[in-house]
N, C-alpha and C positions, 0 to 999 in steps of 0.2 A: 708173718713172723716165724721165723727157724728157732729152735730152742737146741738145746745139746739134742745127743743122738738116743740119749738114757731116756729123754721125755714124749718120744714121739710114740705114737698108738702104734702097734704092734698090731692089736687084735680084739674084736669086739664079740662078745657074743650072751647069747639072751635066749629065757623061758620065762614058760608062763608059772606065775605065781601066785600065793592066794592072798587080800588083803585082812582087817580084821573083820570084815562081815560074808567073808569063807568066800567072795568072787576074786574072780583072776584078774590078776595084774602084770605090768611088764615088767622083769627082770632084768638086770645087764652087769656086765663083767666088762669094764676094757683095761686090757693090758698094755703095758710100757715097753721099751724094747729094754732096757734098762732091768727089767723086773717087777716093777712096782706095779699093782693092780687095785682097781675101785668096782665097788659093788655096790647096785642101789636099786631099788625096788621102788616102784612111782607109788602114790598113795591115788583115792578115789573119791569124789563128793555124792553126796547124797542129795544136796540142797544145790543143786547146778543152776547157775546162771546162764540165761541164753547167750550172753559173750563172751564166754571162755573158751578157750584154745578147744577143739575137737579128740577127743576120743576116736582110736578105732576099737569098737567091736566087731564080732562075729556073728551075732543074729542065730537065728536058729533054735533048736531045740537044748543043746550042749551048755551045762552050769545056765540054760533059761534065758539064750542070750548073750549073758554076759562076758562070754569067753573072748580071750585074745590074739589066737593064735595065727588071724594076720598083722595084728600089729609085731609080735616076734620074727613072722615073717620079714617085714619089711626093715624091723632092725637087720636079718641076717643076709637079705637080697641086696638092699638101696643104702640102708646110711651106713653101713660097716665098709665097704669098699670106698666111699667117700670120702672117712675122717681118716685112714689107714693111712699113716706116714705124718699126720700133723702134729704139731706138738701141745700135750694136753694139757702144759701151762700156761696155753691161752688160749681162755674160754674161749672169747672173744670171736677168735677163726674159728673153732669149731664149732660155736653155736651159729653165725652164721653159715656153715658148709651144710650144717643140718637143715637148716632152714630151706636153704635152695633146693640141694632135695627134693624136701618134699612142695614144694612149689606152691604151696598156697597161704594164705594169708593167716587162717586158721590152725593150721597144718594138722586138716583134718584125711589127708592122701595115707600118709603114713602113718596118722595117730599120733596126736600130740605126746599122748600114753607112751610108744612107742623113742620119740624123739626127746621126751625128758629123757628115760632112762638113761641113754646116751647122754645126754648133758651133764647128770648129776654123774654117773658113774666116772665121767673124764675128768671131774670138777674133783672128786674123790682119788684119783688115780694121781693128780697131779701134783696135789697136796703130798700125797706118800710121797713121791718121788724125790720132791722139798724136803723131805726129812720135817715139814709143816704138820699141826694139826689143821684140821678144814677150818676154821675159823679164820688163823692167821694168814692161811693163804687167799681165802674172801676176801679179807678187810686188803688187803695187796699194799704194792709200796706207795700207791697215791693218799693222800691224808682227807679226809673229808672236809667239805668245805668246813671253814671255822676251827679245825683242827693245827695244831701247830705244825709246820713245816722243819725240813731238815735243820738239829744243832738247837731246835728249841726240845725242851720236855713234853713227851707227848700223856691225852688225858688217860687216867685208867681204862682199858677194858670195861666195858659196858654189860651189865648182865641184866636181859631185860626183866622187866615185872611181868609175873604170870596173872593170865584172865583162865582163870579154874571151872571146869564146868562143874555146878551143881545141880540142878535142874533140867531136866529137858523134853522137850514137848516135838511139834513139826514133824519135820521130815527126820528129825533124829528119833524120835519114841512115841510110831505109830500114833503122831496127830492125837497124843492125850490131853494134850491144851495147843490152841494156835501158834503161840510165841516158840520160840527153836528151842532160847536156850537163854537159865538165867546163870552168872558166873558169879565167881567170888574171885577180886580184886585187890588184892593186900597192902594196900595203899600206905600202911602204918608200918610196914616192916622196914629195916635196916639191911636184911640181907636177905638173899634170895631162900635159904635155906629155912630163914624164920618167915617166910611167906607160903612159903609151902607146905609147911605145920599149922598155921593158924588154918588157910583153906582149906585143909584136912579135917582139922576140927570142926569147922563149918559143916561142912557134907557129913560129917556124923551123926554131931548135933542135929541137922537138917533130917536125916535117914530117919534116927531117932523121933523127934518129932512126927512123921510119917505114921510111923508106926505108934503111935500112943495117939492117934488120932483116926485109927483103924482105917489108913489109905491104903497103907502099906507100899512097900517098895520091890514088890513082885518083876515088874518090868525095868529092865537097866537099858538105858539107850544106848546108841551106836558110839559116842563117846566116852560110855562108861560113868554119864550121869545119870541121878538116881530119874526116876519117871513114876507119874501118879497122875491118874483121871483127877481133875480139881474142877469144881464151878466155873470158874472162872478164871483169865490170866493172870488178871492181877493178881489171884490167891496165890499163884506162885509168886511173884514177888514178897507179897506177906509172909509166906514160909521160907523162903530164905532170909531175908530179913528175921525173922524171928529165930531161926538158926543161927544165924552171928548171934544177936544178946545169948543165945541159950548156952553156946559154945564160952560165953563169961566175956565175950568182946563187945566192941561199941561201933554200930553202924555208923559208917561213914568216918569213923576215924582211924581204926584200927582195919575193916576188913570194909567195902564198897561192893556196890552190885555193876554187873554190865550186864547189858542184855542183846542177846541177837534175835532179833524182830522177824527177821526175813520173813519181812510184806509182801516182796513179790509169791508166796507161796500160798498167801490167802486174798492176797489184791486179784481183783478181777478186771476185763477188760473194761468196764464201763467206769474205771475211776475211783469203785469204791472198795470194801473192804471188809470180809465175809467173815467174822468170828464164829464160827461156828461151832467151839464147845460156850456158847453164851446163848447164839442161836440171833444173833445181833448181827446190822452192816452199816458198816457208816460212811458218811462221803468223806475225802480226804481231810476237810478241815476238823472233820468230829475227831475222828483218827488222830492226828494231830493233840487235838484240845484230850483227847485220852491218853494219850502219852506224855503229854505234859502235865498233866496231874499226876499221871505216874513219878515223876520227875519231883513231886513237889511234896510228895506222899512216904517215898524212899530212898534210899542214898545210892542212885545212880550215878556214875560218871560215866557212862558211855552206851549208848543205843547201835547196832548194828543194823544197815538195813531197815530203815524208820518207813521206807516207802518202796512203792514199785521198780524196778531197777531201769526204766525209762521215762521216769516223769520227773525231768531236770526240773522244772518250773516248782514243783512239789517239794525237790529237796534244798533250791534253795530259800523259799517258804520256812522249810524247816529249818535251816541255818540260821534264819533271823529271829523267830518265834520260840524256840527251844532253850531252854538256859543257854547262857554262855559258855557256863565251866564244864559243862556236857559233851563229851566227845564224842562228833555224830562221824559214823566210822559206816564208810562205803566195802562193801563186799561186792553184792553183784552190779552195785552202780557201776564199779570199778571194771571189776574181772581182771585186775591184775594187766590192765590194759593200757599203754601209755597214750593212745589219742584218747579215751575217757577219761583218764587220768587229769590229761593238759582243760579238757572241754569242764573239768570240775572244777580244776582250779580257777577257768576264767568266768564262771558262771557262779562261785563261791557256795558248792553245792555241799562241802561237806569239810570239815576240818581234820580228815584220818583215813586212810587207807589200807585196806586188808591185804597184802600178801600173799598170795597163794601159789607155789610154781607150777603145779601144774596148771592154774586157768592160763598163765603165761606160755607155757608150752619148753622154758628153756628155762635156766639162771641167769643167761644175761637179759633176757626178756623184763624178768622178776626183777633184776637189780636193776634196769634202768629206772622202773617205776617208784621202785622205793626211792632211789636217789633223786629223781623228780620231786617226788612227792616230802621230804625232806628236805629240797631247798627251798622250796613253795612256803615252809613251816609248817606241812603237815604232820600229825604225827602217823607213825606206821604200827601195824602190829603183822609180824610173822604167823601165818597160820596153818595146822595140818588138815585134815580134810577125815570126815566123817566116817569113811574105809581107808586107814593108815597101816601102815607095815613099822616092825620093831625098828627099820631104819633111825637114826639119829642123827642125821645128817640135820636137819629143821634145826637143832637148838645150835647147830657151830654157824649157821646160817645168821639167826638172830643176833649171834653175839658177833660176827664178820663186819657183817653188816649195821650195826649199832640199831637196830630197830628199835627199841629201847622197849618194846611188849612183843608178848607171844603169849599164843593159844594152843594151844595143844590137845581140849579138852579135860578128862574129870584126873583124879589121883589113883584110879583105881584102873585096872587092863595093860598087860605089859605093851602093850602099842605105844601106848600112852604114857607109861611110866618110865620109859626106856629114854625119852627125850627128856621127863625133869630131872631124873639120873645122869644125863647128860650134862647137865647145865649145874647139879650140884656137885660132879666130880671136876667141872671148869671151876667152883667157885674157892670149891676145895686146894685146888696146883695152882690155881692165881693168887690166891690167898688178899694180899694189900693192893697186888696187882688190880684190882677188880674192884667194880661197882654196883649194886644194881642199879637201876631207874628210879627214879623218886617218881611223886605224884603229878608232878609237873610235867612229863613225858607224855602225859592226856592230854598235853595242850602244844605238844613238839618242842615242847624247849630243855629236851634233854639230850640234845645234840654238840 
């Protein structure tokens, strides 16, 4: 597809940059011939799932490792002479031209790192060009299924419900409790803007608490949720719960927990499942039979990552045995991967899908999945990744794409605060225009 001569990539170019846990990430700039230019900086997981799109690092002794400077390369060698001349108002050719490229499945040649940048940077270029915000040029002129078509009223702008981190243990906060992360869900607000104040109050109240309990709240994790050595996991479930009442709200009606489990980080090869700030292991069924009391105990509506991120048999187990109203929400089952995606849907492994672009490696990657996973009835949640950059591009994503949740992580670290800023200055200029997500978006029916 040819677009005018204003939209076509002039020039691409790219450095190494740093995320919010001070390692390097890929940078990118492509310019318009037109004028117009997009800038985007990839974000980075901490909690990686074995099938996600590859990473290039650098190895070695430089930042420990972690440096990028052949995936920069390979933006300035391989994909910039490739996209130079196409037009960046469609993704489409360009996420495919990328992909060829780098020639592998994974597109671990040139770093997936590497080839989002590009992605997102021409997804942002092409918008400007539009005289578009990113959001509007996402959602594009095709209507989502179920959407009304040309000459009928279309539905408001969709502004998804935020999952808040409050808590956090795993691979986000130095493994002070097994479970990742427990969030705050605002399930009772009306708008986006009064959701994000009561979760705010929550993490207060919750810090507070902490602290009159002499845990204290010394350690902050990689999201900017608060962290604290507890007995046990569920004791974090209890203190956030007990942080909503404390905050003067009503669990489960007004503010809900979600939790991201990521079992693949304590699941072990033999099946089972190593709690080790408990000093406990249980076989899948206990594991299970323990998370369902959790379920029964407090006001979850959605578990992340309940099981190992290859034991399809386990999670559709879990799809049958786990409440119903519980939204069981694949991360690494997934990997933002559409043949896992299709193999979930027909094995009924999970009713939610995480989002992430970079395990997808593109936007159109990410977007097929969601749209997949969307007409299946799943619900989806947009999600940023544990080493994020102030970028905001994630919250015009959410609302493009009607994902109807996002995560982001805690309310506190500008990485992180720079995206709900995003989404309350959309809520602000849409004003009537605009929705958020109701409760029912837990179960995908706020499509």
């Amino acid at each position: 597809m040819t677009g005018s001569r204003s939209t076509e990539i002039a020039d691409v170019v790219a450095w190494e940059a740093l995320d919010s846990r001070g390692r390097p990430t890929v940078a990118c700039r492509v310019h318009l011939a037109g004028g117009a230019v997009g800038r985007a900086i990839v974000p980075s997981g901490a909690s990686t799932g074995s099938h996600e799109a590859v990473e290039r690092r650098d190895g070695g002794t430089r930042y420990g490792g972690w440096g990028v400077r052949g995936a920069v390369e390979a933006v300035r060698a391989e994909l910039r002479p490739a996209v130079i001349g196409l037009d960046a108002t469609c993704q489409v050719d360009v996420d495919r031209r990328l992909e060829e490229v780098d020639g592998t499945p994974d597109l671990r040649r040139a770093g997936a790192n590497a080839v989002l940048a590009v992605s997102l940077a021409t997804a942002i270029a092409g918008a400007r060009a539009l005289g578009q915000p990113l959001w509007k040029s996402l959602a594009g002129p095709t209507p989502l299924a179920g959407e009304p078509t040309a000459g009928e009223p279309r539905e408001p702008v969709l502004l998804p419900m935020p999952m808040v981190n409050i808590l956090s243990g795993g691979a986000h906060a130095a493994r002070a409790i097994d479970i990742q992360d427990v969030l705050a869900v605002p399930v009772g607000a009306g708008t986006f803007a009064y959701g994000l104040e009561l979760v705010e109050r929550v993490r207060a109240a919750t810090a507070a608490l902490l602290d009159s309990r002499g845990d204290g709240t010394g350690l902050v994790a990689d999201e900017g949720g608060l962290a604290a050595p507890l007995p046990t996991n569920e004791a974090a479930l209890a203190l956030v719960t007990d942080g909503i009442e404390a905050a003067g709200l009503t669990p489960g009606h007004d503010v809900a927990l979600a939790v991201d489990l990521a079992a693949s980080q304590f699941g072990t090869a033999d099946g089972t499942y190593h709690l080790r700030c408990e000093d406990r292991i249980l076989d899948r069924d206990g594991w299970l039979a323990e998370v369902g009391r959790w379920c029964e105990r407090y006001p979850i509506v959605s578990l992340e990552d309940v099981l190992n991120e290859d034991d399809w048999e386990g999670w559709t187990l879990a799809a049958r045995t786990l409440p119903e109203d519980c939204q069981l929400l694949g991360d690494d089952l997934f990997a933002t991967h559409l043949d896992r995606v299709e193999k979930g849907i027909a094995c009924q492994a999970a009713n939610a899908v995480l989002v992430k672009p970079n395990q997808a490696g593109t936007l159109t990657r990410a977007q097929r999945v969601l749209r997949r996973a969307q007409q299946a009835g799943l619900a989806t949640v947009v999600s940023a990744r544990s080493g994020d950059t102030e970028d905001t591009w994630l919250a015009d994503l959410a609302v493009g794409w009607r994902s109807g949740q996002i995560k982001v992580g805690s309310t506190t670290r500008s990485e992180r605060t720079a995206k709900w800023n995003r989404l309350l200055e959309l809520e602000h200029d849409l004003g009537e225009a605009a929705v958020v997500a109701h409760r029912g978006v837990l179960r995908g029916q706020a499509y």
